[in-house]
C-alpha positions as CSV (number, residue, x, y, z in Angstrom):
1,X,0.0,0.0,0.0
2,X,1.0,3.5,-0.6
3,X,0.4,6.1,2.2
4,X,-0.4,9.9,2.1
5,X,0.4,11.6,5.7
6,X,-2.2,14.2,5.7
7,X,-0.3,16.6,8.5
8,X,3.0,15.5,8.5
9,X,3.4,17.2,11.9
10,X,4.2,15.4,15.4
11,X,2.5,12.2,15.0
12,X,1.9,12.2,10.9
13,X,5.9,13.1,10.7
14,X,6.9,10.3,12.9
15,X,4.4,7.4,11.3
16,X,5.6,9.0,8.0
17,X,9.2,8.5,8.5
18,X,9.2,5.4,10.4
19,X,6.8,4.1,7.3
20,X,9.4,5.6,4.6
21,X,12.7,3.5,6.9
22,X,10.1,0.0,6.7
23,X,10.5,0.6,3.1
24,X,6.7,1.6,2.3
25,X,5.5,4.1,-0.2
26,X,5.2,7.0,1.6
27,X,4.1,11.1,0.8
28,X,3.6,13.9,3.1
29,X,1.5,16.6,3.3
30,X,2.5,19.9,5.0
31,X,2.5,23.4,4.5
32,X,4.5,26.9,4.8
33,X,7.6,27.1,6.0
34,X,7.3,22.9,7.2
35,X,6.8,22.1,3.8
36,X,9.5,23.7,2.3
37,X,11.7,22.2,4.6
38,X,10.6,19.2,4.2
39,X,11.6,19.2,0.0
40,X,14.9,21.2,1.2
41,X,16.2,19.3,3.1
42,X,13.9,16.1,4.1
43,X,12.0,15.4,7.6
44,X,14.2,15.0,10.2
45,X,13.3,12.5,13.2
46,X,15.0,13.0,16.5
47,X,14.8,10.0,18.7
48,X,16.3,8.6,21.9
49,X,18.5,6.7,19.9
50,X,19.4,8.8,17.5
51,X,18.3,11.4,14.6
52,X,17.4,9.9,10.9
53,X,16.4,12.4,7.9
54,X,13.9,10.6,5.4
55,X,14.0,12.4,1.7
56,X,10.7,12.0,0.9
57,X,8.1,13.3,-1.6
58,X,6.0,16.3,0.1
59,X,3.0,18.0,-1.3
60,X,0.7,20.4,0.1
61,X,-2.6,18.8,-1.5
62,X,-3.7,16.0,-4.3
63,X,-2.2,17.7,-6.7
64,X,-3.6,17.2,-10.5
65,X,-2.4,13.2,-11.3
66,X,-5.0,11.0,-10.0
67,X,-4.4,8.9,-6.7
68,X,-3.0,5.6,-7.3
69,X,-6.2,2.7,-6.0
70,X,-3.8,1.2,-3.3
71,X,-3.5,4.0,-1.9
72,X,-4.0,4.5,2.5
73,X,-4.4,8.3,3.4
74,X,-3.9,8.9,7.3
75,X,-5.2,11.8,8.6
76,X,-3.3,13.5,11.1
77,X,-4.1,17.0,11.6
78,X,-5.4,18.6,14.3
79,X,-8.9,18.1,15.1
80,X,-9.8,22.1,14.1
81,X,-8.3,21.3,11.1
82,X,-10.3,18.1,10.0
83,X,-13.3,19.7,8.0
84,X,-10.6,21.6,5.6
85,X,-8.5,18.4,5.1
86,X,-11.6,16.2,4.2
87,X,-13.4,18.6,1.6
88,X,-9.5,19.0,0.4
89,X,-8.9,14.9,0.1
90,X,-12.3,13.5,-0.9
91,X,-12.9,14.3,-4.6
92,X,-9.6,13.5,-5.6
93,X,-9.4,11.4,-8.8
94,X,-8.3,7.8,-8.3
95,X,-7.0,6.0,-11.2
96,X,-9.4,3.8,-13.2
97,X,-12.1,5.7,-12.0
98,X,-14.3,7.4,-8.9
99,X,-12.6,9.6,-5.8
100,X,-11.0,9.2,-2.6
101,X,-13.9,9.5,-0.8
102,X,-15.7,6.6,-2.7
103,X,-12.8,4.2,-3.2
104,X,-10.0,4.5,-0.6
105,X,-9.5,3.8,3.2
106,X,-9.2,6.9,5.4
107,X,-7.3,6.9,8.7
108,X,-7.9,8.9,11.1
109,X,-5.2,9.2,13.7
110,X,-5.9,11.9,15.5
111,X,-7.1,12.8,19.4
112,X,-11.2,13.4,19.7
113,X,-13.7,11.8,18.9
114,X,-15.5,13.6,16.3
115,X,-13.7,13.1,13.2
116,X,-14.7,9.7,12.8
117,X,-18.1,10.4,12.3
118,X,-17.1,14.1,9.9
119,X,-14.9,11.6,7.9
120,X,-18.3,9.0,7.8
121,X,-20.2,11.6,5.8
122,X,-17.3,12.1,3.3
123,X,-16.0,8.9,3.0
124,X,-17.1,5.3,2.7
125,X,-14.1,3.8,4.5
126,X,-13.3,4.6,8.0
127,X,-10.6,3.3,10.0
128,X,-10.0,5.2,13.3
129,X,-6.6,5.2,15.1
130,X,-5.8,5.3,18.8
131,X,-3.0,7.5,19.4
132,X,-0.6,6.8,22.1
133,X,2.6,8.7,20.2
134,X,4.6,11.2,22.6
135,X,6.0,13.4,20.0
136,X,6.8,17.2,19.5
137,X,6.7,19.4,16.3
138,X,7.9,23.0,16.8
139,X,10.6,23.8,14.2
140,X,10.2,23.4,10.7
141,X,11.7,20.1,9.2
142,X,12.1,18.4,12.5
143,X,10.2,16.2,15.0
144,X,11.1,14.6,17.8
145,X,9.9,11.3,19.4
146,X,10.3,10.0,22.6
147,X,8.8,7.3,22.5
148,X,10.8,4.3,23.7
149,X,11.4,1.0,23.0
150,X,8.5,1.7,20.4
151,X,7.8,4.8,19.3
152,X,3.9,4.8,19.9
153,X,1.1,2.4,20.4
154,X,-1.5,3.0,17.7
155,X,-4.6,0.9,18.1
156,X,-6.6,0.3,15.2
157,X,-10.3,-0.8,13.8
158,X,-13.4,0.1,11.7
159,X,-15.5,3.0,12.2
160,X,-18.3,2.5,13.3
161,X,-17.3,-1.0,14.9
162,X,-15.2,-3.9,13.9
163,X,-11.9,-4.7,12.1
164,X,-11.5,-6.0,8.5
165,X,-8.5,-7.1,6.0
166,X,-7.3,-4.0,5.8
167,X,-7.0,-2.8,9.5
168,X,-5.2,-5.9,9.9
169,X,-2.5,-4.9,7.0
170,X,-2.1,-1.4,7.9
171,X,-1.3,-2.6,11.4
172,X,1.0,-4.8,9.8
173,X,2.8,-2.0,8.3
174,X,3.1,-0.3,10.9
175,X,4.2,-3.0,13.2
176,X,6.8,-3.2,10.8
177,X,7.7,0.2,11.0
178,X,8.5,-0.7,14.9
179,X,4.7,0.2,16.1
180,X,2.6,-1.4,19.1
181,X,-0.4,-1.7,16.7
182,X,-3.2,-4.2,18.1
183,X,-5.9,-4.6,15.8
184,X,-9.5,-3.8,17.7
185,X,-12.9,-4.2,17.4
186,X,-13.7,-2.0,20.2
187,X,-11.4,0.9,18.9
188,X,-13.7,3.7,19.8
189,X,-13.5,2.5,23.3
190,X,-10.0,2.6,23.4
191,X,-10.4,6.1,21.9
192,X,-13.2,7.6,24.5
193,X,-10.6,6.5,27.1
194,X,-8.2,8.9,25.6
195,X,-10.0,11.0,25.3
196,X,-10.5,11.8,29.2
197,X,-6.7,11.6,29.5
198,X,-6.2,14.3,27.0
199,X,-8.6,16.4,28.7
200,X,-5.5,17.4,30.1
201,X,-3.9,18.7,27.3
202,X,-5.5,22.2,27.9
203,X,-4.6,22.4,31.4
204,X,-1.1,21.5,30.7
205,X,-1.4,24.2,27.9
206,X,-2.3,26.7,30.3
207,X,-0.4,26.3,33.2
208,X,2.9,24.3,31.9
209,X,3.9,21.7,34.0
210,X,2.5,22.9,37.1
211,X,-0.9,21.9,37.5
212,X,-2.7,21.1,40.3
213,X,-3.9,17.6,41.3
214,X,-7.4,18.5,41.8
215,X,-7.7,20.6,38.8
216,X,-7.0,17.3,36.8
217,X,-8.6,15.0,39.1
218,X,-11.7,17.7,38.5
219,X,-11.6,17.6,34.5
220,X,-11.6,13.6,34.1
221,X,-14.3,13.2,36.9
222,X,-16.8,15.3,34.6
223,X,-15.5,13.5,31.5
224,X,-16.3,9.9,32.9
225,X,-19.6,11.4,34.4
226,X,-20.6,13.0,30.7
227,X,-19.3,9.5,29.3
228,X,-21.4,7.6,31.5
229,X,-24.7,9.7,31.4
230,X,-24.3,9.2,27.5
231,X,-23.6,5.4,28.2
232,X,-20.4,5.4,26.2
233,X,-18.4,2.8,26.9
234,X,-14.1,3.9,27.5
235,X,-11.1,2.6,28.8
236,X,-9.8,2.3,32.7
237,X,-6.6,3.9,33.4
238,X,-5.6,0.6,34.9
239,X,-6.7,-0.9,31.5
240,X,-4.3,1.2,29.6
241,X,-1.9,1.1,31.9
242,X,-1.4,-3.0,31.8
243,X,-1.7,-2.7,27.7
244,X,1.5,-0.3,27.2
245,X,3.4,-1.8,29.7
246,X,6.6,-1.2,29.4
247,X,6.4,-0.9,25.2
248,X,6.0,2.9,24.8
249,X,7.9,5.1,27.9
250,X,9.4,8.6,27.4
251,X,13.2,9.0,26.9
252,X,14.8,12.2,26.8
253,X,16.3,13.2,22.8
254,X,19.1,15.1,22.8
255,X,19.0,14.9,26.8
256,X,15.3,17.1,26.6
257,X,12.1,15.5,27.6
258,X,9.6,16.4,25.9
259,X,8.4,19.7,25.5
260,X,5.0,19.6,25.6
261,X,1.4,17.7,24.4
262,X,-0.2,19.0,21.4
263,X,-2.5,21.9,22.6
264,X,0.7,22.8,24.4
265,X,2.6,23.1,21.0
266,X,-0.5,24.7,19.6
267,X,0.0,27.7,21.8
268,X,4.0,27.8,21.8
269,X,4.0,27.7,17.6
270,X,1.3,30.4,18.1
271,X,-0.7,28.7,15.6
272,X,-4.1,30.6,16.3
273,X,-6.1,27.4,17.1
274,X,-6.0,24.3,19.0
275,X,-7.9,21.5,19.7
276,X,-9.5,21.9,22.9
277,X,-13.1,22.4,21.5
278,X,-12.5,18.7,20.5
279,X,-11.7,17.8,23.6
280,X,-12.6,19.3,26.5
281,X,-15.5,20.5,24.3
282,X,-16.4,16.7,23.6
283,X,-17.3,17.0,27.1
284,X,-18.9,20.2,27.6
285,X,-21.1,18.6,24.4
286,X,-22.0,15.5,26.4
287,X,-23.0,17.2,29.4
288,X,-25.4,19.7,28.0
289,X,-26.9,16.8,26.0
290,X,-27.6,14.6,29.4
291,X,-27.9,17.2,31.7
292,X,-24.6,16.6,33.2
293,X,-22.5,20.2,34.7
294,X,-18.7,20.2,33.0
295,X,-18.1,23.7,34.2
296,X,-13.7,22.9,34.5
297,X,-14.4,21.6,30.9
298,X,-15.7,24.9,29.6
299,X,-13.4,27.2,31.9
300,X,-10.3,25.3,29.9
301,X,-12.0,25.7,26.5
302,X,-12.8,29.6,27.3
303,X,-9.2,30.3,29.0
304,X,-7.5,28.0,25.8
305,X,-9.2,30.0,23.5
306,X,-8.2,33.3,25.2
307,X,-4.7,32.3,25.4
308,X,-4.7,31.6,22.0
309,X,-6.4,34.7,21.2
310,X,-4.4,37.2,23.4
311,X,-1.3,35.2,22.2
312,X,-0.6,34.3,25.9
313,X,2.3,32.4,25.6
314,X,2.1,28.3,26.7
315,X,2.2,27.7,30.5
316,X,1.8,31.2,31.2
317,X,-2.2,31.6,31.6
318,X,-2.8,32.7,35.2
319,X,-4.0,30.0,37.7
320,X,-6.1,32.2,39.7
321,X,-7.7,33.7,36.8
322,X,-8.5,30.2,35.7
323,X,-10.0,28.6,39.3
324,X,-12.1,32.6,38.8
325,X,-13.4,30.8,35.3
326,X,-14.5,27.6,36.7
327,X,-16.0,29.2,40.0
């Protein structure tokens, strides 16, 4: 299969390159000043155990020569961004006939919850990822992984349920690209319970890495309330725990941690949106539906979109101005 990285940031560079070094067909897509670094001078992945730079073919869209039919296109943009990438992706021309959107298997690796069912009304093939990838992307041509022994665990199945043939050779891929990659037929599960871990993400935006226990203790105890009013089934923390084992740990690269999740880079590339209305918001959604109060949910969505609005620089939102929000 070939693959089109649709967002060849933090998580689409890293599957892209590791793809490209496994000796698959692979293209990314990026844009700006990313994208020209990228033909310049190729991706550069820095890992724990070393930095590789992949030469590979980089586009910023589908181009005019019509898609080849084994072709895999993994969406891994920011939630915000999804909308745009789909009406971008889905009437490109395949060869021997019909579009993307009718003929080829979209991927959606990505945090939320909510593109599945975007990507559902676009295309007929739906094959949602469970991301478990610590990665950073905040200069232009580079990314850095530290993820270690294995760079991520990335679950995999069929939206709206099940697995099929070509979950199961995707995962193969990617397994051979030195992936965790379980096929599932519960992958939405698996996702949902991500989902309340990256309800995080804004807090840690926010407030860097000094964030009070309560304050996340408070986020995830609406999330799993708004969950379970709306009788969606997730993931334990113990449950997650036991599957990556010892597989995916952090490692410092160049002797850094990591920087940052991806709201977190978000605000520190000043990029002008980030994905917390996909997350946080999920839950704010949920709970107005079933009658369940999220107000930490919506202070971090209002105070994320402030930040990223006032250009408040990551970490340095105010925590007393936030507990004001929620109160």
């Amino acid at each position: 299969m070939r693959y089109v990285i649709i967002g060849a940031g933090a998580v689409g560079g890293t599957i892209g390159v590791r793809l490209a070094q496994a000796d698959r067909d692979v293209t990314l897509v990026a844009r700006g000043a990313h994208l020209d670094a990228i033909r310049e001078r190729g991706l550069t992945l820095r890992q724990p155990d070393g930095d590789v730079t992949a030469r590979l073919a980089a586009v910023d869209g589908p181009g005019d020569r019509p898609l080849s039919p084994d072709t895999v296109l993994v969406l891994t943009v920011k939630s915000q961004d999804t909308e745009d990438a789909l009406a971008t992706w889905v009437d490109a021309p395949v060869a021997g006939g019909g579009t993307a959107g009718e003929r080829l298997p979209l991927v959606t690796a990505q945090n939320g919850v909510a593109n599945e069912r975007a990507a559902l009304r676009l295309f007929a093939d739906v094959h949602p990822i469970c991301v478990w990838l610590p990665a950073t992307h905040l200069e232009p041509g580079v990314v850095v992984a530290n993820g270690h022994p294995h760079p991520g665990m990335l679950h995999i199945g069929r939206y709206p349920g099940g697995a099929d043939d070509t979950d199961r050779a995707i995962a193969a891929d990617l397994t051979a690209a030195g992936f965790v990659a379980p096929v599932r037929e519960d992958v939405l599960r698996w996702k949902y319970g991500k989902l309340l871990s990256n309800l995080g993400n804004g807090l840690q935006a926010l407030l860097g890495d000094d964030i009070p226990d309560a304050l996340i203790e408070r986020v995830r105890a609406e999330g799993i309330a708004a969950l379970a009013a709306a009788r969606i089934p997730h993931t334990s923390t113990e449950e997650e725990r036991a599957e990556r084992g010892d597989l995916v740990q952090q490692r410092p690269v160049g002797g850094a941690n990591r920087s940052g999740g991806s709201t977190w880079q978000s605000l520190a590339r000043g990029m002008g949106s980030t994905e917390v209305d996909h997350l946080n918001g999920e839950i704010a959604l949920l709970g107005r539906l079933h009658g369940v109060p999220t107000p930490a949910n919506v202070a971090v969505q209002r105070a994320v979109r402030r930040a990223t609005r006032e250009r408040i620089g990551a970490g340095a939102f105010p925590l007393a101005e936030l507990e004001k929000m929620i109160a």
